[in-house]
C-alpha positions as CSV (number, residue, x, y, z in Angstrom):
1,X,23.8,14.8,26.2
2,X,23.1,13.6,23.2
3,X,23.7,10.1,23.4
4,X,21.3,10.1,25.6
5,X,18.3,11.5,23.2
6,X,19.2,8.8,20.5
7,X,19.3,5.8,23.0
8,X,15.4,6.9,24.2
9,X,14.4,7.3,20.4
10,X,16.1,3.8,19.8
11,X,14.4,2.3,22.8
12,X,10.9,3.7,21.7
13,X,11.5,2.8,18.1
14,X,12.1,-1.0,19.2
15,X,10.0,-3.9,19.8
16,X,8.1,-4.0,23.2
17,X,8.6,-7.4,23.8
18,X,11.3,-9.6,22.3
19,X,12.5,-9.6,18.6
20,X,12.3,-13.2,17.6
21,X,13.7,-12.8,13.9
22,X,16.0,-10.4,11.7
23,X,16.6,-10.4,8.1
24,X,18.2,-8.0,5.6
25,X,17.1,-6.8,2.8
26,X,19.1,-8.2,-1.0
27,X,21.2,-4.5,-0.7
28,X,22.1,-4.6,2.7
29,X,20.5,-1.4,3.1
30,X,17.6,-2.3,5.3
31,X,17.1,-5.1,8.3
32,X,13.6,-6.3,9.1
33,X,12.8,-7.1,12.3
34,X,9.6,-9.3,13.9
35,X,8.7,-9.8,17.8
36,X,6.9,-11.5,20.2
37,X,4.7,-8.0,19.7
38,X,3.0,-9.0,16.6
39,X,4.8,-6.3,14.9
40,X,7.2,-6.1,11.8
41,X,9.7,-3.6,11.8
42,X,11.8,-2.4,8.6
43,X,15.2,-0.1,9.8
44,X,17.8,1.7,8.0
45,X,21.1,0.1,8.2
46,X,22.8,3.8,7.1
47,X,20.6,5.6,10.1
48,X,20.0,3.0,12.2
49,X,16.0,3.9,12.7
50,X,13.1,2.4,11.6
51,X,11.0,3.8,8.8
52,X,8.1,1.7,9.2
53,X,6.3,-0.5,11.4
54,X,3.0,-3.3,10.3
55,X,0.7,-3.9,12.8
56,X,-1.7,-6.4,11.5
57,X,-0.7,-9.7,12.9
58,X,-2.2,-10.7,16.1
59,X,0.4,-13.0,17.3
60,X,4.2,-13.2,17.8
61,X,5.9,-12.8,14.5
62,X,8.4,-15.9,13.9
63,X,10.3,-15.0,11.1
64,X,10.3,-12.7,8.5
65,X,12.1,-12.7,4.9
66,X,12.7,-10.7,1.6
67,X,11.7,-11.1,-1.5
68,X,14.4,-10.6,-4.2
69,X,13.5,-7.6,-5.6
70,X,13.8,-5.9,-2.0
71,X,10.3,-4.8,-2.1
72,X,8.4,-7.2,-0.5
73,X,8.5,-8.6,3.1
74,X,7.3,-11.3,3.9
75,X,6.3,-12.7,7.8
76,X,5.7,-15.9,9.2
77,X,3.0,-15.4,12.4
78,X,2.0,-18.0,15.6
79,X,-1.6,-16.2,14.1
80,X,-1.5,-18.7,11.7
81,X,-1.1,-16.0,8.9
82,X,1.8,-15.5,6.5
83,X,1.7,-11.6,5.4
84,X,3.2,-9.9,2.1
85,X,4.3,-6.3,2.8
86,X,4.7,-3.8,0.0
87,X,7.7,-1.3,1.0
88,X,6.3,1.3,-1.6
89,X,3.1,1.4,-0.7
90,X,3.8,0.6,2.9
91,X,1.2,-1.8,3.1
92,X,0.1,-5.8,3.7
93,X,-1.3,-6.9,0.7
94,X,-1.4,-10.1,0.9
95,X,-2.8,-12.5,3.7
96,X,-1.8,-16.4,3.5
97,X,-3.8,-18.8,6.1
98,X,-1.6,-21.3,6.9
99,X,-3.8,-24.7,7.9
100,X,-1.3,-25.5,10.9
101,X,0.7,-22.2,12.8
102,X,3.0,-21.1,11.1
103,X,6.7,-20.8,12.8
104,X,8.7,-19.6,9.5
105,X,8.2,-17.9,6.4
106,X,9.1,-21.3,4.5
107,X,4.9,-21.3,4.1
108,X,5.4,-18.8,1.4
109,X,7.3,-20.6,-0.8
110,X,5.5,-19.5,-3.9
111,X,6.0,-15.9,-2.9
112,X,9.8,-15.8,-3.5
């Protein structure tokens, strides 16, 4: 029936390997997600599906974060990069190198 449909949309929605990091957003009304596949997701708490998904890191993604204005995401990558993600535009827009790999989002300290 149609549990059934919206369990196989979840499941294709989600992360292919594990999610290693959750966050919400300042109104509660999204939860961003990052996984051992590289990708950061960003759901809907009210409909439970995910409305985008960023691509560009290259590693695991270790922790993710948002910015206070609930506009901004922010990850933390074992590809050594810290990424800024604009939730209007839907896209990264900023790249942070960190000198050592980076295993939380603490590395973008000026960026909250």
């Amino acid at each position: 029936g149609e549990w059934k449909s919206e369990t196989y949309v979840l499941k294709q929605q989600g992360h292919s390997y594990n999610m290693n990091c959750a966050s919400y957003s300042p109104d509660s009304l999204s939860i961003a997600t990052g996984g051992d596949d590289g990708k950061v997701k960003v759901w809907s708490t009210d409909t439970s599906f995910c409305y985008v998904t960023f691509n560009e890191h290259t590693a695991g993604v270790s922790d993710v974060h948002f910015r206070k204005s609930g506009n901004v995401v922010l990850s933390a990558s074992l590809d050594g990069t810290v990424r800024a993600f604009d939730l209007y535009r839907y896209r990264n827009f900023r790249t942070m190198t960190c000198p050592l790999q980076c295993s939380s989002a603490a590395c973008h300290v000026t960026l909250v």
